[in-house]
C-alpha positions in Angstrom: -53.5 26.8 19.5 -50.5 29.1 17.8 -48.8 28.4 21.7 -49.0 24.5 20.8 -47.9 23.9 17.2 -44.8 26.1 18.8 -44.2 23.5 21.4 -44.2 20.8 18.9 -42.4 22.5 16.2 -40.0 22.4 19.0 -40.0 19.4 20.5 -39.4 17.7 16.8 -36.4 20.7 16.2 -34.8 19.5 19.7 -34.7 15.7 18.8 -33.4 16.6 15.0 -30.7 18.6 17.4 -30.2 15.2 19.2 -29.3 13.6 16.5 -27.0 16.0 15.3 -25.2 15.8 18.1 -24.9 11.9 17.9 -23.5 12.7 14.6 -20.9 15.4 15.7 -19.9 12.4 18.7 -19.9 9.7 15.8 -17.1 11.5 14.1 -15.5 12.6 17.2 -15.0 9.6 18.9 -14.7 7.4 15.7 -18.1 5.2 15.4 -18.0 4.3 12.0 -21.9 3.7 11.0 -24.1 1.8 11.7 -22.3 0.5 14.8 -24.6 2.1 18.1 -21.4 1.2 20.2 -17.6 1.8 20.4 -17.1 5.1 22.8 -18.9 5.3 26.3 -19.4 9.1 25.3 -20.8 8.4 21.8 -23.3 5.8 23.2 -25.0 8.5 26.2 -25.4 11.0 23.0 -27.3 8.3 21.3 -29.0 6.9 24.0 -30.2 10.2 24.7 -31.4 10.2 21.1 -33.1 7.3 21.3 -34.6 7.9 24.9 -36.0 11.3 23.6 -37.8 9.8 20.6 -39.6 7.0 23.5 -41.0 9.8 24.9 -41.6 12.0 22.1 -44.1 9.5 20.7 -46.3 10.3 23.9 -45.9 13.8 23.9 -46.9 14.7 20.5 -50.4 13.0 20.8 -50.6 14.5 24.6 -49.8 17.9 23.6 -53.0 17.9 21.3 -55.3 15.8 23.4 -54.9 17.6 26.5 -55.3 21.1 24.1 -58.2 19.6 22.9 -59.9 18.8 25.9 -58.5 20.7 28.7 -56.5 23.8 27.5 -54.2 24.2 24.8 -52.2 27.0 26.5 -52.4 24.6 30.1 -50.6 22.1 27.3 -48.3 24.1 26.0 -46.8 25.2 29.4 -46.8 21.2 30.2 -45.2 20.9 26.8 -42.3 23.7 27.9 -41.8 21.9 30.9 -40.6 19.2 28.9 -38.4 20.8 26.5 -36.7 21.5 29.9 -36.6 18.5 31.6 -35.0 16.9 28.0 -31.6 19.8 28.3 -31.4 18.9 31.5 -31.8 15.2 30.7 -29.1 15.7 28.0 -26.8 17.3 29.8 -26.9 15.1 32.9 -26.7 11.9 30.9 -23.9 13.0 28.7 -21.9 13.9 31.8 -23.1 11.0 34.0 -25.7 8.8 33.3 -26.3 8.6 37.5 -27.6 11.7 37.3 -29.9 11.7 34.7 -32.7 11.7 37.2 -34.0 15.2 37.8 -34.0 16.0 33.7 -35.8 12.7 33.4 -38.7 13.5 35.7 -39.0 17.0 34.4 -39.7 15.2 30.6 -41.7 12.1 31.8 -44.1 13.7 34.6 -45.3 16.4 31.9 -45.9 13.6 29.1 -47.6 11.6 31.6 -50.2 14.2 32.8 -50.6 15.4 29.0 -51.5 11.5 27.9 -54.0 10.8 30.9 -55.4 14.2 31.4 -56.5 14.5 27.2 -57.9 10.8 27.3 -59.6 12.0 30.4 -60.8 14.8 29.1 -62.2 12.6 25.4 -64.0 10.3 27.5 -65.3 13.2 29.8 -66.2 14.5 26.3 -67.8 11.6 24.9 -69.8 11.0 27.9 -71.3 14.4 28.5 -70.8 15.5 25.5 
């Protein structure tokens, strides 16, 4: 399980990251809190923010279902795959939104399996038990 709290300890460092870098792009583009809007390149930093924290809320609980009931080292790797897909998300949506697509799947696909393969695996669980 040591493989898994890593992955989460670093999926919750990478969003505080996020939102450091919404607060460097505050102060360098002049968006004066609490205004979400004012600079084109201020509002992809925060909307990749906000956009990670949507799908963190998924992963956190997949990470540990899927560990639970399938294999925590299966759901760390998923959980890596993730951490990818979000840089590249980042980076593509800072630089044009239009592209955002690839990093997107890499962070959504892995959430996804995590979420319906652990509550498949509880209910496989509470049935056979």
């Amino acid at each position: 399980m040591a493989y898994l709290d890593i992955v989460t300890a670093l999926a919750v460092l990478q969003f505080i990251v996020f939102g450091f870098k919404v607060g460097g792009a505050r102060a360098r583009f002049g968006v004066a809190a609490p205004a979400t809007t004012g600079n084109a390149v201020f509002e992809r930093y925060f909307r990749v923010q906000q956009n990670t924290l949507e799908l963190l809320i998924g992963l956190l609980p997949g990470l540990y279902l899927f560990g639970r009931y399938i294999n925590p080292l299966w759901a760390a790797g998923l959980g890596l795959v993730y951490l990818i897909g979000r840089e590249v998300y980042a980076a593509a949506y800072v630089k044009d939104p239009a592209k955002r697509g690839a990093g997107y799947g890499l962070s959504f696909l892995p959430v996804m399996v995590l979420i319906l393969g652990g509550a498949g695996g509880a209910v496989w669980h509470l049935i056979h038990g």
